[in-house]
TIBAMAR-692490 format. One record per residue (C-alpha): x, y, z. Coordinates in steps of 0.05 Angstrom, whole numbers, plus 32768, in hexadecimal, padded with zeros to 4 digits. Example, Ala and Ser with C-alpha at 12.3 -4.5 7.8 and 13.67 -1.06 7.14 Angstrom:
2
80F67FA6809C;81117FEB808F;
//
This chain:
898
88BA877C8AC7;88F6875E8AB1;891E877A8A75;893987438A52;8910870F8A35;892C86C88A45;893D86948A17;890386628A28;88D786A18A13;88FD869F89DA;88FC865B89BF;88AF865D89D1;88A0869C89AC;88C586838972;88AB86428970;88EC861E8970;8919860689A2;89628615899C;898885E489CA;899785DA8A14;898086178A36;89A5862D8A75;899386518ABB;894586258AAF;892A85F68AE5;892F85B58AB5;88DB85AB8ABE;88C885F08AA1;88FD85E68A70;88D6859F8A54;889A85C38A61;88B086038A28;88D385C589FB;8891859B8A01;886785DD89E6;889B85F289B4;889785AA898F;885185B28993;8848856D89C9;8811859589E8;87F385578A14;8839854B8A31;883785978A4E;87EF859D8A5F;87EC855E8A84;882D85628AB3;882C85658AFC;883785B28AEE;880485B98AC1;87CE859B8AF6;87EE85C28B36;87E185FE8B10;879A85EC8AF5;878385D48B3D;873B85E08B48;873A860B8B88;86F885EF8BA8;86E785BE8B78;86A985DC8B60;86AA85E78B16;867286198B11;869C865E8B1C;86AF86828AE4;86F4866A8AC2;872086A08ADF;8703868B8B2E;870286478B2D;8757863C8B20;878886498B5B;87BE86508B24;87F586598B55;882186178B4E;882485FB8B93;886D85E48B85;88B286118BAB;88C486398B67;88DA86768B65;88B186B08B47;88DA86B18B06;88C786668AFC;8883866E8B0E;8870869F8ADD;889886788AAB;8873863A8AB3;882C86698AB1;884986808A6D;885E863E8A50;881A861E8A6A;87EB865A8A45;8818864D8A0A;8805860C8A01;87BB86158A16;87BE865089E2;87E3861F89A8;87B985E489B6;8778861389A4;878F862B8969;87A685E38952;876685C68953;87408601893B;877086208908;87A985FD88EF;879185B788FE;87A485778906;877B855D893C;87918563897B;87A3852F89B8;8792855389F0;874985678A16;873F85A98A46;872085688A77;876885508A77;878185868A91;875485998AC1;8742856C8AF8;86FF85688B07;86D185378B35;8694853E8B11;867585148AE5;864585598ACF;867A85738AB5;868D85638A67;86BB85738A3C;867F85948A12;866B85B98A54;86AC85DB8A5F;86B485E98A1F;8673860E8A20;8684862A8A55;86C2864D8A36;869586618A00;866A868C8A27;86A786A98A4F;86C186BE8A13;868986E689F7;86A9872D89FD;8687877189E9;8644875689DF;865E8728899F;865486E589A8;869686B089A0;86808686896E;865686448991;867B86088963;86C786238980;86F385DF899D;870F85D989DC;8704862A89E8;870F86188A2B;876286188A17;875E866089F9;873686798A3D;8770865A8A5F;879C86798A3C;877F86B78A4E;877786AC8A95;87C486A08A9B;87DD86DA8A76;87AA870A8A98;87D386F58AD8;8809872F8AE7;8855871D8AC9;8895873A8AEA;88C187108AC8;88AF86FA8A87;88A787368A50;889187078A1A;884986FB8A41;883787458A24;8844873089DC;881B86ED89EA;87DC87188A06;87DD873989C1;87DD86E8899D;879F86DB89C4;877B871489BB;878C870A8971;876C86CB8979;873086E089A4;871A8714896F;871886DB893D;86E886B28962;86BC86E88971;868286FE8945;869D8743893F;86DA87608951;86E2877C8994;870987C889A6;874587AD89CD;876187E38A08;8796880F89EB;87CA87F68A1F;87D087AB89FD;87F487CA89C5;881C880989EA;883987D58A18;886087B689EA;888787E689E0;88BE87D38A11;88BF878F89F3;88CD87B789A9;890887CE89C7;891D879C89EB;8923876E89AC;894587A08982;898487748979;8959873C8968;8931874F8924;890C8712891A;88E68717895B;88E88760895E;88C18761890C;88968725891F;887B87528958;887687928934;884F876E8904;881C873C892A;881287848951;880187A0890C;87CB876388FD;87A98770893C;87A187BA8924;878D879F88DE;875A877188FC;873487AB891E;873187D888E6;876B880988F6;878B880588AF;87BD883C88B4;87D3882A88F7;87D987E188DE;880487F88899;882C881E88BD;883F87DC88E9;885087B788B6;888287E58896;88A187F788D8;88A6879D88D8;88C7879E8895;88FC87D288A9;890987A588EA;890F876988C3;893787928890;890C87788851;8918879C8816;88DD879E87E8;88C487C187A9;888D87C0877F;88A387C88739;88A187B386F6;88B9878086C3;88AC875D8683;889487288679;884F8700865D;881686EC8685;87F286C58647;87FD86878628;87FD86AC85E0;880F86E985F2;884986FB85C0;8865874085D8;888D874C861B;8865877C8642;887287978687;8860877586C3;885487878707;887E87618736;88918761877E;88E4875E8786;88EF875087C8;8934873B87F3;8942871D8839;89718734886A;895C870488A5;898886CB88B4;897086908895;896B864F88C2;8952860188B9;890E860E88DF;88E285F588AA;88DB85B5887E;88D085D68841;890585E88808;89278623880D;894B862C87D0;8918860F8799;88E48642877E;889F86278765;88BE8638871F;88FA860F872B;88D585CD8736;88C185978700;887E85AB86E0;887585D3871B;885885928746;886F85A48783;8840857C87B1;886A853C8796;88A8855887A8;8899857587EE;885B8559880E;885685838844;883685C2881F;87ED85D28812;87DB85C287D3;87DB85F8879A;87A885ED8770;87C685FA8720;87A2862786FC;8794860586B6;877E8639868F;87818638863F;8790867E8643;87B586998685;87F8867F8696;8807865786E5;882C869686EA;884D86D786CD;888E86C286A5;88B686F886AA;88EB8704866E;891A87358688;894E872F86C3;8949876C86DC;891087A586F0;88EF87D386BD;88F5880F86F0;893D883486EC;8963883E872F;894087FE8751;896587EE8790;895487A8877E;896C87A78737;899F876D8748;8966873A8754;8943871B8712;88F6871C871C;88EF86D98700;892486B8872F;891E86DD8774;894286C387AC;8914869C87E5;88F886C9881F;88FC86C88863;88B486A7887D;88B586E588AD;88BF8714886D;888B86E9884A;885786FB888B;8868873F8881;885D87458836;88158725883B;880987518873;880D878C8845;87EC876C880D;87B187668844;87BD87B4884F;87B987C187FD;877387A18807;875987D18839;87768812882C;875E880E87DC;8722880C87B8;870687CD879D;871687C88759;874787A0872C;877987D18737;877987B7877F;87818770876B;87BE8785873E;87E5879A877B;87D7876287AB;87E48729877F;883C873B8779;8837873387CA;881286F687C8;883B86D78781;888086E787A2;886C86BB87D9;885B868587BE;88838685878F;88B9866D87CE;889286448803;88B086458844;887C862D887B;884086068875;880D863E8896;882B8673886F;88278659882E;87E58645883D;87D58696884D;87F386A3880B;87C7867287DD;878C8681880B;879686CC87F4;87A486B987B3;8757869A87B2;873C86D687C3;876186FA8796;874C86D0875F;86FC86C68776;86E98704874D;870586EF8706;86E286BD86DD;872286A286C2;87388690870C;86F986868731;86FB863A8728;87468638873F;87338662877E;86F586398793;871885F3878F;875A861387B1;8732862687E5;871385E487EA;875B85C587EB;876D85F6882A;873385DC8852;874085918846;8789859C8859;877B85B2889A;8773856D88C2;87A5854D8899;87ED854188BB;88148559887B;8840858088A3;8858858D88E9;882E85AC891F;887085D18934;887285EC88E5;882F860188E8;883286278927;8876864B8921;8869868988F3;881186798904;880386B68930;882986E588F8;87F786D588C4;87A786EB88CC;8799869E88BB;874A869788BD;8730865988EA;8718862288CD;86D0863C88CC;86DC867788AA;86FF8655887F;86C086258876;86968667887A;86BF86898840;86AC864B8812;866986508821;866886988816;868C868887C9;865E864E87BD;8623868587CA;864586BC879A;8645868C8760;860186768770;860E862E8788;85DE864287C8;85C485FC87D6;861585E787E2;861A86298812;85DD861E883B;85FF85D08849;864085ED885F;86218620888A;85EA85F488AC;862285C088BA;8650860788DA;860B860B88FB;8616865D88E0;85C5866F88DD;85C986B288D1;85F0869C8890;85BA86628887;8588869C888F;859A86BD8850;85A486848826;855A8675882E;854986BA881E;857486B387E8;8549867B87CE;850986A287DD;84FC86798812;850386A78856;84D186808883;84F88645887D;852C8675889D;84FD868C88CE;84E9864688E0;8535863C88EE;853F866C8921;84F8865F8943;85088613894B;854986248961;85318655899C;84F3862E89AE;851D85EB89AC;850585C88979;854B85C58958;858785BD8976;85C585CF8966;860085A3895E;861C85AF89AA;85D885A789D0;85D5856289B5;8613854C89D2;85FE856B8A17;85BC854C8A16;85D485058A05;859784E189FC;856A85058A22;8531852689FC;850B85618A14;84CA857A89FD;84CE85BD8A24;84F485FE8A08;854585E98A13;856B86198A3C;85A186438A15;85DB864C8A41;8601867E8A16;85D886BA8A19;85FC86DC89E2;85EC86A489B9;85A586AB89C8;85A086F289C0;85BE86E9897C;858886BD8961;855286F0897E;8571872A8953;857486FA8912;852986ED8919;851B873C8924;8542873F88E4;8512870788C4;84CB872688DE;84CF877488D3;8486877288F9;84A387598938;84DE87708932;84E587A48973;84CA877789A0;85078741898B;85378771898A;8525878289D5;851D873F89EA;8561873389CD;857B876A89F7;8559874F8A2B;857887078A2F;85BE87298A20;85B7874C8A63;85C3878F8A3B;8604876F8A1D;85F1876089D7;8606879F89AA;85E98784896E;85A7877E8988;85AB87D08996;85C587D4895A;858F87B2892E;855587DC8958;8581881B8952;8577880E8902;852D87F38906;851D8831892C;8547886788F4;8527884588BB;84E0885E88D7;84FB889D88E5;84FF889A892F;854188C18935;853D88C2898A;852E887E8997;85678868895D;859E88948979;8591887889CA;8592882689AE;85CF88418979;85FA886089BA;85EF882689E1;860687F889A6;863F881F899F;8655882489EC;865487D689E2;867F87CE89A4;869C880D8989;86B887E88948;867987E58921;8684881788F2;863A881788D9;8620881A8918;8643885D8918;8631887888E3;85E9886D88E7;85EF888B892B;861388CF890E;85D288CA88DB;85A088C98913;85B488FF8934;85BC892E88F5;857A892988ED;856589368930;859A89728928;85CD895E895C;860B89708935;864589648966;8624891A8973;862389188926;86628924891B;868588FC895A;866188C38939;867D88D488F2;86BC88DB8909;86BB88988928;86A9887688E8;86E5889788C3;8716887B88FA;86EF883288F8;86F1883A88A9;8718886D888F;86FE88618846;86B688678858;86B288AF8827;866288BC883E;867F88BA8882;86B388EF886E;868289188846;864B89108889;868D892E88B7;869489638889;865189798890;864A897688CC;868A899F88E0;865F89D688B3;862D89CD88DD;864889D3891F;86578A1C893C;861B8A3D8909;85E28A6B891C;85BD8A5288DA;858E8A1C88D5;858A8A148891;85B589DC8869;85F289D78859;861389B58820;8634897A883B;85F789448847;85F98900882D;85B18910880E;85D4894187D5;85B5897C87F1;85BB89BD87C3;85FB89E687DC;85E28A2787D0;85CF8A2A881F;86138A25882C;861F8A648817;85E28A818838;86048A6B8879;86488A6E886E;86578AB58893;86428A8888D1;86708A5388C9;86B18A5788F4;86F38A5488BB;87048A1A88EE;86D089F488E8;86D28A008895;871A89ED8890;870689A588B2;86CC899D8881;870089B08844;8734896C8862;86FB893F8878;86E689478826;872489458813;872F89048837;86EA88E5881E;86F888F687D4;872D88C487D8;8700888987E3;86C688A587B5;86E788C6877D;86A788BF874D;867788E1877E;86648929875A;8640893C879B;8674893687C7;869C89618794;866B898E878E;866C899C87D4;86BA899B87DD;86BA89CA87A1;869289FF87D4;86B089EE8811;86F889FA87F2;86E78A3C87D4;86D18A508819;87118A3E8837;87428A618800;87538A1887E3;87458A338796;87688A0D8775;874689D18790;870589EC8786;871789F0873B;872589A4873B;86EC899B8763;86C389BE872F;86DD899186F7;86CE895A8718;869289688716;867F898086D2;86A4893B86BE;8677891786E8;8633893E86D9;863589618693;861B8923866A;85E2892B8696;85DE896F86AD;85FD898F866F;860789E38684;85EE89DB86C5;862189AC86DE;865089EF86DF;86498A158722;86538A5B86F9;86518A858736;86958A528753;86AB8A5A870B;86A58AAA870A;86C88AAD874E;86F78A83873A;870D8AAA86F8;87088AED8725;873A8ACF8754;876C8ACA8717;875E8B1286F5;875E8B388733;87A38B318738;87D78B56870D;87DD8B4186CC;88268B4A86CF;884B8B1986F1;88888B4586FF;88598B688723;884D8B328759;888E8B298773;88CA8B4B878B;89048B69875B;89358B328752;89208AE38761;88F58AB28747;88AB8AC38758;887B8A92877E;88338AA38774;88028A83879D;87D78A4C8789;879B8A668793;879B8AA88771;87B58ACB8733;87E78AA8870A;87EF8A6E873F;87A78A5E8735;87AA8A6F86E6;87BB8A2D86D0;87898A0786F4;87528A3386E2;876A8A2E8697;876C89E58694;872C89E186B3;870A8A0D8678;873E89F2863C;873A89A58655;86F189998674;86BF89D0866F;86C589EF862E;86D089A48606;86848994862A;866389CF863C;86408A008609;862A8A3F8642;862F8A8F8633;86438A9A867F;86848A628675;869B8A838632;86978AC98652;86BD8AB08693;86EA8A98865B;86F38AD1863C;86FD8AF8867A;873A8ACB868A;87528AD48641;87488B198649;87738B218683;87AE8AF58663;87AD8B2A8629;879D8AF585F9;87708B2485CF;87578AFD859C;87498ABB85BB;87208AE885E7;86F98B0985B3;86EB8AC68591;86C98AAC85D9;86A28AE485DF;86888AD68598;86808A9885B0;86588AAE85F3;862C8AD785BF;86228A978597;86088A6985CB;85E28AA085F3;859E8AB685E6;85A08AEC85AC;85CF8AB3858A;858C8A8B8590;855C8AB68575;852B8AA7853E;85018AC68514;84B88ACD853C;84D18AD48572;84938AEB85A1;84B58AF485DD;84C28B3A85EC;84F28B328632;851B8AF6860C;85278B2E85D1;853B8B688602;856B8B31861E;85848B2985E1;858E8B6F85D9;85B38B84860B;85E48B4185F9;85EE8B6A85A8;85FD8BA685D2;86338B7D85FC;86588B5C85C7;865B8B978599;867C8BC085D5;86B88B8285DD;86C08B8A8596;86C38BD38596;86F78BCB85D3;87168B8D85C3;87178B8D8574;87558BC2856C;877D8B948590;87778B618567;87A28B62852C;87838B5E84E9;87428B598509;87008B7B84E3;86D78B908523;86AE8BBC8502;86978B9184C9;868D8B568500;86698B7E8529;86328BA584F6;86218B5B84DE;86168B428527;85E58B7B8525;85C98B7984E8;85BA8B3584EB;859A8B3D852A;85728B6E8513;855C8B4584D5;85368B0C8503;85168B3F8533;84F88B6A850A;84B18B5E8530;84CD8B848564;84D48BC7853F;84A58BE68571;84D68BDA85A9;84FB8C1A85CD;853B8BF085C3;852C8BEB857F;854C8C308573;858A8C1A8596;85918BE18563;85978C108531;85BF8C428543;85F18C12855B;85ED8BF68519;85F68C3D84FA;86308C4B852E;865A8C11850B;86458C1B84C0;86648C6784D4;86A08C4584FA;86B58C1784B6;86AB8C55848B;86DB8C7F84B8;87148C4584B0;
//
């Protein structure tokens, strides 16, 4: 393959065209012009256009990719040639996602482009055709698509090999982007789409627009299949191309209309280092702040309409107070957060990229919100393009979706987003340039994603219209359940199947012919889809539609497998789940569930390395999924032991005191991998006291003390309203305090002469400070327990701190059982109990007391006795009555002698 990437490929990834470009044949050269301007007819219809879509035997009934010569039948060279393949997908690829993304309506058919002598054939044929071709993994594309016969085109032509033109790998990656977006689900994509861009990086180096916008559309794919680290770590490796400079920071500033003080802020600074150009329509040096009353649409026409926010409370936006940062030593401090200078609309991709990424990789909570809206404000704040501010206000509406104050603001801008679609307000060339760098929905979704906020504020009637009209039925499904009404959702999917409804395409193709027998359902996907809602609607039947589903799919449809793989674990048939739950996988490996109830299955049929390759699946699909962390852990405690019995680690909460049982069994390996795989899922569930609990075990098993003394306070914060004493694991407690006093108490003694000693973190004085906070801060502040206070005391004992010690075992006394006694007292095991605790206390006095300066042991301990003594007197008869006494006597003699 060539190693330089040619200036048509160029202007035609950029979207722009820079002038006269030399050593092109003038015809492919108008061809590339023609696409970059966005005069899509003009290209697809030229005598080049129909050479290479010639139909070879004039049949129309072979699959897409056999029924196209695709070789142009004209003398060009082989450079030319693939040049004109790549200029023609282009425009197939750009005239789909016009009409089905960024609108307006579009001037060209796939019938005018492809010649064919039949009057069978329809423009609603072909495109159903397409449709069905571009089912992929067993996930349908969705039925309502336009002209998909222009995006299987487009995939035809850049499946073809290239030689010559490098840019045809970077446009494989803009139509799978594309494909996954029409499909039901995404789709796995082979590892090489992505690896072979790599000579392209580098051959774009000097060119940092390109070279970032590459990085970064490579990073959305990753996003858009769930690989969230991958994906972050593409989008700052685009920044550093681009050379964006960036920092989240704060400022102060007022975000209320009466809010009197300055407080700070948090604001996005961020700075260009692109070259700027004239590419777009839009100002460049105006800020939304800068223009009068902030009406913007009257000024520039050609953006999306932002919807003002008109609260009585809330500003439009922060009004920040002070030029400069809050944070000292900001590498930004030059630029004032309330008058930033405009971005570059590549920087602008890249910053809502990552604002996407703060979404995924934290949990849901306001906290979330917080640090996604700086991204989104500092972009619009400076509109650039027309499809990138529309990602920005589209965020912002999600953003804002969750907050009563906003809600109303993010339903009608969301509205306003949808009715700007068909509308020429702007260039189709503005729309398209920066499109593919921006995870844009289609205009369904978009559609869809109104319907879905009309149904979370309860407005179902208004979501049922928009999703019967999308002809979405599994939606329509649930908003009759919704409204209690699920055999009017049943009905539904019966007429549909039997042919008693139709949808919106089989009208069209039937004209008007009517037909009382069952129509025929040429996309199999389609139909195998409807088959699995209904098995979702009538639990009685529900095997036999699953199966049938299967059936019709030709053993394609992975959500069939995956809906009888769940029927079947739900009843407890672990065998039959796991075989319909592999073959649902094999299909589509991206389901996360699917894996995870898969891993679950076969841990209860015992199959541990199934269990945890499934497990371990679902952490790399979703890496915040903590059950499926804590599920990997147990199972890697499973794996390798000569026990049956249970260990900790199972979803279900099982008691942990089997894992010790078992533990001598356990390879250190396999321990160690349970201790990160917690470790990992604690991140994403930081409330969970069970998987804590078992973290807490698993790390003392491994050595990790000190973590197994945060572990354990965790824990008792979690569980001791509830659980009061027994939230503390006292035996991980005890072993935890011996693991400090077994060391010397000296800490001269630890190191070498000379030089500053390290002490380890998990024993002695390295683990002295955890364990202390852990009793000072959390146990001893909520827990009232004789076995704490003496672990206590044992620590304080070792430290040398004598009379802090003494007082805690006075305190152990207290709290324990001969602290409790009462006179009439029956019980004659309690008392001896209680007995043997007098004896204990009075020998730490007797051993403890002269240590203490000032302190009256003696006179402490006789009345500990004596009081004793008085409220047990019904035990007189007792053999250890006699030791009562004479310990008594022993300190009356003992006071006398001092």
């Amino acid at each position: 393959m060539s190693s330089s990437v040619s200036p048509v490929e160029k202007a035609l990834l950029r979207g722009k065209w820079p002038g006269i470009i030399q050593d092109v044949s003038v015809p492919v050269a108008d061809l590339a012009q023609a696409v970059v301007e966005g005069r899509f007819r003009d290209a697809l219809t030229s005598p080049n256009s129909r050479e290479l879509f010639h139909i070879q035997s004039g049949n129309f009934n072979s699959p897409f990719d056999q029924t196209f010569d695709l070789t142009p039948r004209s003398s060009a060279g082989p450079v030319e040639t693939e040049l004109l393949r790549l200029t023609l997908a282009v425009a197939c690829l750009h005239a789909f996602v016009q009409l089905n993304w960024t609108g307006p309506d579009l001037d060209v058919q796939p019938l005018d482009v492809i010649s064919v002598e039949s009057a069978e054939v329809t423009e609603e044929s072909v495109n159903k055709k397409a449709i069905s071709e571009l089912a992929q993994g067993g996930e349908p594309a969705y039925h309502l698509t336009k002209v998909a016969a222009f995006l299987r085109l487009a995939q035809i032509l850049l499946a073809l090999p290239y030689d010559h033109c490098q840019s045809a790998l970077w446009w494989r990656l803009r139509v799978a982007f594309i494909h996954q977006q029409v499909l039901d689900e995404p789709v796995a994509q082979p590892s090489v789409l992505l690896a072979a861009l790599e000579p392209l990086k580098a051959n774009l180096s000097t060119e940092p627009d390109l070279a970032g916008r590459l990085i970064l559309e490579a990073g959305l794919l990753e996003h858009q299949l769930s690989q969230d680290r991958s994906a972050a770590d593409l989008f700052v490796q685009a920044a550093k191309t681009t050379a964006l400079e960036y920092e989240l920071t704060g400022a102060l500033g007022k975000r209320t209309k009466f809010q009197q003080f300055d407080l700070s802020q948090l604001v996005l600074l961020a700075e260009s280092h692109l070259p700027d150009d004239d590419t777009t329509n839009l100002s460049k040096s105006m800020s939304i702040e800068e223009k009068d009353g902030g009406n913007l649409q009257e000024k520039q026409p050609n953006l999306p309409e932002d919807i003002a926010l008109n609260d009585d409370t809330l500003l439009e936006q922060t009004e920040f107070t002070s030029s400069n940062p809050s944070a000292t030593g900001s590498r930004l401090k030059h630029i004032d957060p309330s008058s930033q200078p405009p971005l570059h609309p590549v920087d602008q991709c890249i910053l809502l990229a990552m604002c996407l990424n703060v979404k995924n990789t934290s949990p849901s909570h306001g906290l979330t919100n917080e640090q996604m809206s700086p991204y989104i404000s500092r972009v619009i704040s400076h509109p650039r393009n027309w499809s990138v501010h529309t990602m920005a206000l589209l965020l912002r509406s999600r953003l804002e979706s969750s907050r009563t104050r906003t809600v109303e603001r993010s339903t009608l801008q969301l509205q306003a987003l949808i009715d700007q679609m068909p509308t020429a307000d702007s260039t189709l060339q503005e729309r398209l340039i920066y499109f593919y760098s921006i995870p844009l929905p289609s205009k369904w979704e978009l559609e869809r994603e109104l319907a879905l906020r009309f149904l979370s504020l309860g407005v179902v009637r208004s979501a049922l219209e928009i999703f019967e009209r999308l002809e979405m039925w599994e939606e329509v499904v649930k908003c009759w359940v919704t409204l209690e009404r699920p055999e009017k959702g049943i009905s539904i999917v019966r007429d549909l199947l039997e042919g008693r409804k139709a949808e919106a395409e089989e009208i069209v193709l039937r004209g008007k012919i009517t037909s009382a027998g069952r129509r025929e359902i040429h996309d199999n996907a389609r139909e195998a889809k409807l088959w699995c809602i209904l098995g979702d609607l009538e639990p009685d039947k529900a095997v036999e539609h699953y199966e049938r589903a299967w059936k019709i799919s030709k053993g394609s449809s992975a959500r069939a497998m995956r809906a009888l793989g769940g029927y079947y674990f739900a009843r407890a048939k672990f065998n039959e789940a796991i075989t319909c739950l592999k073959r649902a996988v094999a299909i589509n490996p991206l389901i996360s569930r699917s894996w995870f109830i898969l891993g679950c299955a076969a841990m209860r049929v015992e199959d541990w390395e199934e269990a945890k390759n499934a497990f371990a699946r679902c952490v790399a699909i979703d890496e915040d999924d903590a059950e499926s962390w804590n599920n990997l852990a147990s199972m890697y405690l499973r794996i390798g032991t000569t026990s049956g019995k249970k260990v900790p680690d199972e979803a279900d909460g099982t008691d942990e005191k089997s894992a010790e049982e078992s533990s001598q069994s356990i390879p250190f390996s396999n321990k160690l991998l349970a201790f990160r795989a917690l470790k990992q899922g604690l991140k994403f569930s930081y409330d969970n006291w069970r998987m804590w609990s078992n973290y807490m075990v698993v790390a003392m098993d491994v050595g990790e003390l000190a973590e197994s003394c945060r572990a354990l306070g965790r824990v008792v914060e979690e569980t001791s309203d509830k659980m009061g004493a027994d939230s503390v694991d006292i035996d991980v407690l005890e072993r935890l305090v011996a693991a400090v006093t077994r060391a010397p108490t000296n800490s001269e003694d630890e190191g070498a002469e000379g030089g500053e000693v390290v002490h380890n973190p998990n024993e002695g004085r390295g683990l002295l400070g955890s364990v202390s906070r852990l009793f000072e801060r959390i146990l001893l502040p909520r827990i009232s327990s004789p076995r704490v206070f003496r672990a206590y005391a044992r620590l304080l004992t070792w430290e040398g701190r004598w009379e802090e010690a003494v007082k805690t075992y006075l305190d152990s006394y207290r709290s324990g059982v001969a602290g409790a006694m009462q006179k009439g007292e029956t019980d004659v095991e309690r008392w001896r109990e209680a007995v043997r605790e007098v004896e204990e206390i009075v020998d730490v006095l007797r051993n403890f007391g002269p240590r203490v300066k000032g302190s009256k042991w003696q006179l402490q301990g006789r009345s500990i006795v004596r009081t004793f003594i008085g409220r047990t007197r019904d035990f007189e008869d007792e053999p250890e009555w006699a030791r009562l006494i004479q310990i008594q006597e022993e300190l009356s003699q003992k006071e006398e002698d001092e």
